[in-house]
BALONU-88166 format. One record per residue (C-alpha): z, y, x. Coordinates in steps of 0.2 Angstrom, whole numbers, plus 2048, in hexadecimal, padded with zeros to 3 digits. Last residue first. Layout:
! BALONU-88166
ZYX ...
END
This chain:
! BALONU-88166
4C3499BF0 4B3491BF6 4B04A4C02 4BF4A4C07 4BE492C10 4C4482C08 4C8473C16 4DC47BC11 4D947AC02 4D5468BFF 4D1469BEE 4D645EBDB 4CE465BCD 4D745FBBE 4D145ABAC 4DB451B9D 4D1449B8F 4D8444B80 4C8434B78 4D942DB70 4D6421B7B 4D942BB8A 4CF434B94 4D1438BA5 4C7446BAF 4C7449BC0 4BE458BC9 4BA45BBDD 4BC468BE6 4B7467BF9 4A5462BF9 49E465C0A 49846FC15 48646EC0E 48E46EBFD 492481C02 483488C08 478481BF8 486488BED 48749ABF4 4944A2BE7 4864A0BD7 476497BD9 47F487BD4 48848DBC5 478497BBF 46B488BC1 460488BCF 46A479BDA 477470BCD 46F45FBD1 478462BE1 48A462BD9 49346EBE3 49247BBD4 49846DBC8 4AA468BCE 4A7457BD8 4AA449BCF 4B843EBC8 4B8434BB9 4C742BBB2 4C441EBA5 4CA418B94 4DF41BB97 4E9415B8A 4F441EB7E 503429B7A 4F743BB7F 4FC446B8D 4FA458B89 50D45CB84 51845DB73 525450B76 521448B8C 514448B99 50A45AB9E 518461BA8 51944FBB1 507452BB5 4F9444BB0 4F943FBBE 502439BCC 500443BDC 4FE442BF0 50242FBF1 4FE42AC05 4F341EC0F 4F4419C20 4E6417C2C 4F1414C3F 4EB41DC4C 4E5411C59 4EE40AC69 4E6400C78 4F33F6C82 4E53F2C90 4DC3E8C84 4E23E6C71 4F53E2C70 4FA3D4C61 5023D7C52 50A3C7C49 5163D5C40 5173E8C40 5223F0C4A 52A3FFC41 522410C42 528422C4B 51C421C58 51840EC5A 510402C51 50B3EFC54 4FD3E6C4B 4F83DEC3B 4E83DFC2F 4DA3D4C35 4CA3D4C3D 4C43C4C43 4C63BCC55 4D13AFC4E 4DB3B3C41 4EC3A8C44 4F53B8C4E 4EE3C7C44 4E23D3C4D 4E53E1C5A 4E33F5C5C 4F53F9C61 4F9404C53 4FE415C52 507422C48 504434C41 4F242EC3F 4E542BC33 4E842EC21 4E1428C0F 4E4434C02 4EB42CBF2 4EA434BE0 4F342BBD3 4ED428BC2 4F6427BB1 4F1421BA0 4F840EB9D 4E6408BA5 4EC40CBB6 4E1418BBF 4DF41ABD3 4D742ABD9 4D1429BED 4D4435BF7 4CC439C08 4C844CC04 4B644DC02 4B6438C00 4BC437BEF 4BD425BE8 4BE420BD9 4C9411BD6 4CD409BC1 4D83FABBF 4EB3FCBC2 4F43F4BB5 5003F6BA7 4F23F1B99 4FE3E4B91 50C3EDB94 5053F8B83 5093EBB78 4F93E1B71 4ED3E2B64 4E93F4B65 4F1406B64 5023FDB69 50E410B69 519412B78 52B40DB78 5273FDB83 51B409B8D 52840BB9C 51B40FBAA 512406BB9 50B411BC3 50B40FBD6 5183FEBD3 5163FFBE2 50C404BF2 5073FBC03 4FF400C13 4F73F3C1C 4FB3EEC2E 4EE3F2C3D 4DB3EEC3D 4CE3EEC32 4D83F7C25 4DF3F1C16 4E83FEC09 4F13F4BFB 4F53FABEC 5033F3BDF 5063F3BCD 4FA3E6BC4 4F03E4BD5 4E43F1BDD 4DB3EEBF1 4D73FABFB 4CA3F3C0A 4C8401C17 4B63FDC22 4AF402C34 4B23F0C39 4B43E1C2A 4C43DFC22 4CB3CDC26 4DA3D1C1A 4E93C5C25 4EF3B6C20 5023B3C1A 5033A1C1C 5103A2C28 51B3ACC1D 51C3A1C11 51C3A9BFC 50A3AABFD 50739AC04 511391BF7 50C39DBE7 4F8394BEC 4FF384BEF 509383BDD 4FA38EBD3 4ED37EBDA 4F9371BD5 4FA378BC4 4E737DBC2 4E236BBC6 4E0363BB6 4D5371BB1 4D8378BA0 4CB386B9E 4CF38DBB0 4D839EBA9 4E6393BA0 4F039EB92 5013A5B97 4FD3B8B9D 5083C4B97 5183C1B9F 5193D4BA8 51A3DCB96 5263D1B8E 51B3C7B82 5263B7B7F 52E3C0B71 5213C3B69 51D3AFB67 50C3A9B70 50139DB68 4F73A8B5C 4F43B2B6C 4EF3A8B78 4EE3B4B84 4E33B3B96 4D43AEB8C 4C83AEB9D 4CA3BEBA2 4CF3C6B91 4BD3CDB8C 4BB3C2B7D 4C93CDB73 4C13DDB77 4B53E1B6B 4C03DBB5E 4CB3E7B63 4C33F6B59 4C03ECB48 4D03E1B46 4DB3F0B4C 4D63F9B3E 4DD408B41 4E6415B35 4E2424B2D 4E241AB1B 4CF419B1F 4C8418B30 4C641BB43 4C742CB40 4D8431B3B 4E0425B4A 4E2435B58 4F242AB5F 4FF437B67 4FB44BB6A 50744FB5E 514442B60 52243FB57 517435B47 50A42DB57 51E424B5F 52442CB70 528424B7D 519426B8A 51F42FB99 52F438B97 52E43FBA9 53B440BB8 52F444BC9 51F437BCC 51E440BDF 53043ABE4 53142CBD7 521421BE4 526429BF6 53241ABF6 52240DBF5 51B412C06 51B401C0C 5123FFC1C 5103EFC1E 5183E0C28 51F3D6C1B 5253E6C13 52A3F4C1F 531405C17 526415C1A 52E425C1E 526431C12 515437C0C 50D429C17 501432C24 50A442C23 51C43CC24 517433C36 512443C3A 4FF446C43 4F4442C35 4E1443C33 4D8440C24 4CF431C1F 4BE428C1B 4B7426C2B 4BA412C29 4AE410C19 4B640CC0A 4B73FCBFF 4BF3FCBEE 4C63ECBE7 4CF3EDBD6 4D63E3BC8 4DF3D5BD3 4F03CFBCE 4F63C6BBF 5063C7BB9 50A3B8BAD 4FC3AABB4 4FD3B5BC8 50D3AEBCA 5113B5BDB 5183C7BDB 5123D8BDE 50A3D5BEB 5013C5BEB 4F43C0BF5 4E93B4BF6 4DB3B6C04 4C93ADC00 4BB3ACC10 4AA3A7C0A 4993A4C16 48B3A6C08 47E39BC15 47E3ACC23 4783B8C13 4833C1C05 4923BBC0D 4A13BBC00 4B23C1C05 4BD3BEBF8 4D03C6BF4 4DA3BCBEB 4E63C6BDF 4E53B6BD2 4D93C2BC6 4CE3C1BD5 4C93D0BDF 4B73D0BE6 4B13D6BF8 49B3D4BFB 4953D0C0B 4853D9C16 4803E7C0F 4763F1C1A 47E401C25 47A3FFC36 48D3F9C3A 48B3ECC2D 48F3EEC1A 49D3EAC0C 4993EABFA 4A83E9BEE 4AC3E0BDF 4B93E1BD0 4BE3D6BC0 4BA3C4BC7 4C13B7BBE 4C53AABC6 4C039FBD8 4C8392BDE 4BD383BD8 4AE38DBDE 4AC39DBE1 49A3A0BDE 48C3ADBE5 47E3AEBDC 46F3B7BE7 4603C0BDE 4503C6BE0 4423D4BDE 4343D4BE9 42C3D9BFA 4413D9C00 43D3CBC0B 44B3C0C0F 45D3C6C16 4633B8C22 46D3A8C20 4653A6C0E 4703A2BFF 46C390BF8 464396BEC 4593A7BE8 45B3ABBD6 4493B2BD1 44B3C4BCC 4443CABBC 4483BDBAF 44E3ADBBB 4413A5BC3 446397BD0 44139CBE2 449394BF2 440383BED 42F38EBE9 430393BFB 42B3A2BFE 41B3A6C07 4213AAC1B 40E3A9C22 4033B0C17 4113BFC16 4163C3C05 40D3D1BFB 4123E2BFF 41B3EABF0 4293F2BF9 43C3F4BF6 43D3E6BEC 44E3E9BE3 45B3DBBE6 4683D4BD9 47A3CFBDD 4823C2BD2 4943BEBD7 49D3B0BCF 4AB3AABC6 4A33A6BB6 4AD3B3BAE 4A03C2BB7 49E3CBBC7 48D3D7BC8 4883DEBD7 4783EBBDB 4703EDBEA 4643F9BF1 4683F6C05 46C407C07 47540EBF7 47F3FDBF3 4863FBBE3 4943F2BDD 49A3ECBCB 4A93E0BC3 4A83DCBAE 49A3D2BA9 49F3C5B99 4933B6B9D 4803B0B9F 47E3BEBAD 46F3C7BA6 4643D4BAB 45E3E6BA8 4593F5BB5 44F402BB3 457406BA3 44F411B95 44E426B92 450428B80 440431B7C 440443B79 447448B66 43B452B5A 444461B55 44D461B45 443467B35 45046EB29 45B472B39 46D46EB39 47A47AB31 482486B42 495485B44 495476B51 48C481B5C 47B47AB60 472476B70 46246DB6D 45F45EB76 453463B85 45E463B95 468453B8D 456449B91 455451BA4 46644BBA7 461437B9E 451436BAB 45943BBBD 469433BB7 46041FBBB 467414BAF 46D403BB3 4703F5BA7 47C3E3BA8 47B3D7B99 4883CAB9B 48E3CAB89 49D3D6B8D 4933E2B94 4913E9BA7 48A3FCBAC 484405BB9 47D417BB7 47241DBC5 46F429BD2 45F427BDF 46042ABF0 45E416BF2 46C40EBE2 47941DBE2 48641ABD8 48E41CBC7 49B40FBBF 49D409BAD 4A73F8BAA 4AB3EDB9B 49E3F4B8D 49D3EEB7C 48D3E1B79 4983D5B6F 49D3C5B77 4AD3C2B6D 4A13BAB5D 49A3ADB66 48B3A3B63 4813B0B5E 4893BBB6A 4843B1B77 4723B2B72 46F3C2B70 4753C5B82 46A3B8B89 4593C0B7C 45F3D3B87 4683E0B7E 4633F3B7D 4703FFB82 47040DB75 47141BB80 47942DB77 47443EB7D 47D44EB7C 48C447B76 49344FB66 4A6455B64 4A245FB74 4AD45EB85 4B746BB8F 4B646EBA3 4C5479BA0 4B9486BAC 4AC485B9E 4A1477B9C 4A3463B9D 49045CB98 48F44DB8D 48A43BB8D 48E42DB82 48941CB89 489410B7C 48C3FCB77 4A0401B74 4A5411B7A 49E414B8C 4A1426B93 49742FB9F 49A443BA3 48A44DBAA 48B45BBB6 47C454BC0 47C44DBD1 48F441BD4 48C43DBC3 49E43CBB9 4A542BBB4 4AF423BA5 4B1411BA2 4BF40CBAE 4C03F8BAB 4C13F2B99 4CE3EAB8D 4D13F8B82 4C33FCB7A 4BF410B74 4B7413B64 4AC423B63 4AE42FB54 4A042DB47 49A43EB41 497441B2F 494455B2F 4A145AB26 4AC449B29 4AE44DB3C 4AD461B3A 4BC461B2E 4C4454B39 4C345DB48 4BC452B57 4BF457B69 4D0460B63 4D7452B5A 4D5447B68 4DD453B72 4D545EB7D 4DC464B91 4D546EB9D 4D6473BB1 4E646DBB7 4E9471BC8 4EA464BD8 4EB46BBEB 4EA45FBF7 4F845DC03 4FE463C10 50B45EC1E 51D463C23 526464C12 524457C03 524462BF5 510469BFC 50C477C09 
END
């Protein structure tokens, strides 16, 4: 039984914790001339754990550093056990010739499975976009040679394996930031500054094309390895070779910092979600002519130019969820009503608890700013690490030399013009803050059937179900930083926002981080009230988010009845912790004063299946128990101060004797 009596929740116990400090000594750094890894501040979650092998993925700049999380604290070595050194494409070289904030530095890391095959998926400032397949780069870090950090190198070091090579590597023309795979259909989606979607297809045959469908040579233009494929067809083509589609948002469109792939009822992709920086959600057709469908919204607030909205889009399938039979259970606590959503804000300071958060300066703070090794005078050069980040602000949201200090009060940070001057921008802002602000023009999500649409803004989260109201959460993180330490060029408000979703589908959670150094873990619900199973009134015969409720909910708004009264059990979500731990945040405690770099989440390594034969899988019936399911899962933050806080996180009730 959790705090919150009546219903349980998931069971969360810290696992380790290393300090900056601890992961790279200072004797041991300058003894044997390692370079510690620079983190960038202005990225998307750039940590990851394979979902196969027991292999942590972090990007610092141009690399992917990998290691191996051992020991029940899940602890990290000063040395990586394999570095990549992305290679750049002639495109890439050539907009960093001509300009000097498109470095090769990584925005975005994500892992997935691309077929039945896991790889690694990244996007770089200068529009280059790589994939790694796991399979290769495991078997790599299985040969280095394990050394404690006492023992002197080898006279004659052993002969290094080859560095295993992406699969994949293209171009977007611009800074590359928002990523998607889909397993089935073999895609992948890039998002980039020029307001568009590119989504490359794999051939997933190599039979020449039917003598009597050649392609048109007016579809085809080539374009490195996959021709672009214009105007978008109504129906998926051939998949005999490699192509692309480009999908565009037009005048409306913005920066695009998060995608989603969405599929039909068998399971292909068939549209792709992408948050704006405006909070506009977009529903991009990948065949049917690119049929678009755009949704402002604005929770939070409207004026998207100081406090803008979208960072995240995460798309889940419609069995994610656990049941609930309590109208408590299924929200974490009597949920309020907010423009006809479920708002289950209040529940918020309950599980958050008192904490000091980040307040204290690097001098008061032991485990604050590890700045030794980023050069001399034990200090940073702040010209050096945040250059590589200086080009990625979504368009040159700060003018910087332009703006006073004073006029940087945390939520007023973005002044600059994100459509390049367009003479249009300040009629477009006044509609779009118009309709948001009316009631009548409040349109409903159209989430597609059998999906869960959760949507991340600077402070809020926003479940959407197919059908039925949304369920509505904020500020879900947002901290006091304006006592807390600037490690880069900008105060620490700057990066107050949530940007980083991972979900957990063995227990129906879903991590969200905030780039200021805490996550929350929600876990999506299904019951404990009901909804009549309608649509929106103004929707048409499309899915949309509305509907009455009864059982111990409010009436929602603009609901209509299904046939013959049908009612649903609502999908809900709930806040089952914050992390890191209010025990661990304050003087003289684990949490560092910094940023977040990534949070990573996996499960622990003897459920992992590329563990089979090895001690940890042999051990305690592996096999038997990830074929019922993977039910403790790790999550590892680290910070910018490369501190690295683990948890496992467990449904213990789903675990049986034998997992415990």
């Amino acid at each position: 039984m959790g705090p919150r009596s009546g219903f349980e929740e998931i069971t969360v116990k810290p696992l380790g914790h290393q300090s900056g400090r601890d992961r790279y000594p200072r004797k041991y750094v300058e003894d044997n001339d390692i370079e510690i890894p620079r983190c960038a501040a202005w990225g998307m979650n750039l940590t990851a754990l394979s979902q196969v092998y027991n292999m942590y993925i972090v990007a610092y700049g141009p690399q992917i550093h990998i290691y191996k999380p051992t020991g029940p604290q899940q602890l990290l070595t000063t040395e990586p056990l394999l570095i990549l050194d992305l290679p750049s494409t002639p495109e890439a070289d050539a907009l960093r010739d001509k300009d000097a904030y498109s470095t090769h530095s990584i925005n975005h890391l994500i892992v997935g499975n691309l077929g039945t095959r896991e790889i690694i998926l990244c996007a770089c400032a200068d529009g280059d976009v790589l994939a790694y397949y796991t399979t290769p780069v495991h078997r790599v870090t299985l040969t280095r040679p394990s050394t404690p950090p006492s023992t002197p190198p080898s006279t004659t070091p052993p002969l290094a394996p080859p560095q295993p090579t992406p699969f994949f590597h293209e171009n977007v023309s611009i800074s590359a930031w928002g990523l998607a795979i889909h397993s089935q259909s073999r895609l992948v989606a890039v998002s980039s500054n020029k307001h568009e979607v590119q989504v490359f297809a794999f051939a997933l045959s190599s039979a020449p094309p039917s003598p009597s469908r050649p392609p048109s040579p007016s579809l085809c233009r080539p374009l490195s390895n996959f021709p672009l494929i214009s105007p978008l067809p109504p129906s998926p083509p051939s998949r005999c070779d490699n192509f692309r589609l480009c999908l565009r948002l037009g005048t409306r469109g913005d920066n695009i910092p998060s995608i989603a792939f969405t599929s039909t009822p068998q399971g292909d992709a068939d549209s792709i979600v992408a948050s704006d920086i405006r909070g506009a959600l977009w529903f991009l057709s990948l065949w049917d002519w690119g049929v678009q469908t755009r949704i402002p919204t604005s929770p939070g607030g409207v004026n998207w130019r100081r406090e803008p909205q979208g960072w995240g889009v995460l798309v889940l399938d419609d069995k994610f969820g656990r049941g609930a039979k309590e109208v408590e259970e299924a929200f974490g606590c009597t949920p309020g009503d907010r423009e006809g959503e479920w708002d289950i804000s209040r529940s918020i300071a309950e599980i958050r608890g008192t904490r000091v958060g980040a307040r204290e300066t690097p001098g008061e703070y032991p485990g604050g700013f590890f700045a030794w090794g980023y050069g001399a005078g034990g200090g940073l050069d702040v010209a050096d690490v945040e250059g590589i980040d200086l080009g990625l602000y979504w368009g040159d949201l700060l003018d910087v030399d332009n703006m006073d200090d004073e006029e940087f009060d945390g939520d007023e940070d973005m002044g600059d013009d994100l459509d390049g001057g367009d003479d249009d921008d300040d009629d477009e802002e006044e509609s779009d803050d118009s309709a948001t602000n009316s009631p009548a023009a409040h349109l409903p999500v159209p989430v597609p059937p059998h999906h869960l649409i959760l949507h991340l803004n600077r402070h809020a989260l926003t479940l959407y179900p197919p059908t039925g109201r949304a369920t509505f959460c904020s500020p879900l993180l947002r901290q006091d930083v304006s006592h807390a330490p600037a490690q880069f060029a900008h105060p620490m408000e700057f990066y107050n926002r949530l940007n980083m979703a991972v979900p957990v589908p063995g227990i129906s959670c879903v991590v969200i981080g905030s780039q200021v150094g805490r996550v929350a873990i929600m876990r999506i619900m299904k019951g404990g009230v009901r909804e009549d199973r309608g649509v929106r009134e103004g929707n048409g015969d499309k899915n949309g988010n509305g509907g009455n409720s009864e059982k111990g909910g409010k009436k929602g708004k603009g609901g209509k009845k299904g046939e013959n009264g049908e009612s649903i059990p609502a999908t809900t979500m709930r806040i089952e912790t914050i992390l890191p731990l209010a025990t661990q945040e304050g003087r003289n405690r684990e949490r560092p004063a910094t940023g977040l770099h990534g949070v990573a989440v996996s499960p622990m390594p003897e459920w992992l299946p590329g563990m089979e034969g090895s001690p940890i899988g042999r051990g305690n019936g592996g096999s038997a128990r990830r074929r019922r399911g993977v039910k403790r899962w790790r999550v590892m933050m680290q910070y910018w101060d490369l501190s690295v806080l683990s948890y496992v996180i467990s449904d213990e009730r789903a675990l049986g004797a034998e997992d415990l």
